[in-house]
C-alpha positions, 0 to 999 in steps of 0.5 A: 466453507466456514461461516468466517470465510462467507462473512469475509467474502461478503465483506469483499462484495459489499465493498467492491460495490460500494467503492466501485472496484475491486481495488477501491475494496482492496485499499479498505480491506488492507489486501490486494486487489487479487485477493479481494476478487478471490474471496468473491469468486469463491463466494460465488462458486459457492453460489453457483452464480455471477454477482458482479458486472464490470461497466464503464461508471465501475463495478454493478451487481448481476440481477441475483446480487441486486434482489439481496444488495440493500440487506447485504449494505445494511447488514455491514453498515450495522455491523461497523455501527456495533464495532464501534459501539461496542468495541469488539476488540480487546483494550489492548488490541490495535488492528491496522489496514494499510498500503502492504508494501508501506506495512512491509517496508515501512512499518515493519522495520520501526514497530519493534521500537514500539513493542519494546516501550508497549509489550502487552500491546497487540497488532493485527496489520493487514489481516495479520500479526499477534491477533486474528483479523475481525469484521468491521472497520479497523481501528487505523487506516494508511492510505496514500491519498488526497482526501482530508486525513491528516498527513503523515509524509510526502514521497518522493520517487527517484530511481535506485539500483545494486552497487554492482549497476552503476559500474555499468552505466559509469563508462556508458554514454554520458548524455544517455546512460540508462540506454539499453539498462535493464528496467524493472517496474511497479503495477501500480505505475503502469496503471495508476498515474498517482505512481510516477514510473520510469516513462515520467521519470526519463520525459523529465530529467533525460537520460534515455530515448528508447523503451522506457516502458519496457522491462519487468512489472511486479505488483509489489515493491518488496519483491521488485526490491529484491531483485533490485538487491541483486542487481537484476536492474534500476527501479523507481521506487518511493524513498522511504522504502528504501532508506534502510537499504540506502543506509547499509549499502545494499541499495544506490541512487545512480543519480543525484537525489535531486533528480527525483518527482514528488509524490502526487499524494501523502501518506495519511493516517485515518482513525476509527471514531471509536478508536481515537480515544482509546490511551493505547491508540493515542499512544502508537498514533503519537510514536507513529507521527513522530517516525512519520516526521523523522521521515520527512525530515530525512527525505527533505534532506537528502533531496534538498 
């Protein structure tokens, strides 16, 4: 095991330990929750020991992790301390932590905008892109939260489908249409109450009785999204996700915009204390507000 790939693990056990869980180190690392416990039982196959237990407060390290936890904390606080002192990227270096289906979905299709106005500005989203990932705190941080970050937009949930779909549910029952309709959902609204799913979707606006949790979970919204394309089922998903498809036809609402739950939490957008001043940061932060606001401005019409 290279030395690289040590220092990614111990990152990944630093911060479940800080943040109490594998996902809470998930959402700082910009990778998935899996991931995160891959990097640290690689780590401690390495080692030949466990290094965490699960208890009901979260995550808390085994006797071995204990004697080394202090070092290990002030080790990563020293080195987050360095990155920001002496910025170990390159001027025109942008590295990026967000939620992977937002960077995917959201992101992705708007970046080449950038990059034409910016070509010598290079990205490395989610341990990703023109540049390799480094140690330390990135430069921006997405998240989907209520903390006290600026807000880029708020969501809204509602359900969406192939073209071929709302054929089928047009000569349904008119009271109880999505009755028996294949369902397909997201992990994280089985798991996370901040993530409206279909059981929150039907208790408010009807249309079905029976079963609203069953169907197929996936754990990301590009891939349930692909199955949506093919008219494998309906999905409740966020609507920025899917303007694109909205726009172009792949995707439908079967139901009025109206019909739809506002997101618990905003997008928002952290800033590393040493990026913040740097001209090519404040130069995509400005260019991702502004994409951020067009956004809102479109979800608020569409469901008004």
């Amino acid at each position: 095991m290279v030395v690289v790939t040590h220092l990614k693990s111990l990152q990944a056990l630093e911060l479940a330990i800080r943040e109490g869980s594998l996902k809470g180190a998930a959402m700082r690392l910009g990778i998935t929750p899996a991931a995160v416990g891959q990097r640290i039982r690689a780590l401690e196959d390495y080692l030949g020991s466990d290094l965490l237990l699960r208890a009901r407060s979260g995550l808390q390290p085994t006797v071995e992790l204990g004697q080394a936890l202090d070092d290990l904390h002030r080790a990563f606080s020293a080195l987050e301390r360095a990155t920001e002192t002496l910025d170990f990227q390159r001027v025109s270096e942008i590295h990026i932590v967000a939620d992977p289906d937002w960077a995917e979905l959201w992101l992705s299709p708007r970046l080449p905008s950038f990059r034409d106005q910016h070509p010598n500005i290079l990205f490395c989203i989610n341990g990703a892109g023109d540049v390799p990932l480094r140690l330390g705190a990135p430069d921006l941080r997405i998240t989907y939260s209520g903390d006290d970050d600026p807000p880029l937009f708020r969501d809204v949930f509602l359900p969406v489908t192939g073209p071929d779909n709302t054929r089928r549910i047009a000569d349904w029952d008119p009271v109880l249409q999505m009755e028996g309709m294949p369902l397909l959902h997201l992990q994280m609204q089985r798991d996370d109450p901040a993530y409206p799913g279909w059981p929150d979707w039907f208790a408010r606006f009807g249309h079905r009785e029976s079963g609203p949790e069953r169907g197929v979970h996936y754990k990301h919204a590009r891939h349930a999204l692909d199955a949506v394309r093919q008219n494998v089922g309906f999905l409740i998903c966020g609507l920025s996700l899917t303007l694109a498809d909205l726009e172009n036809g792949r995707l439908v609402t079967p139901f009025p915009k109206t019909q739809h739950i506002v997101a618990p939490h905003p997008y928002r957008l952290h800033q590393r204390d040493g990026a913040a001043g740097r001209a090519q940061v404040q130069r995509f932060v400005a260019w991702l507000m502004k994409q951020a606001h067009d956004t809102q401005m479109q979800i608020d019409a569409m469901t008004a």
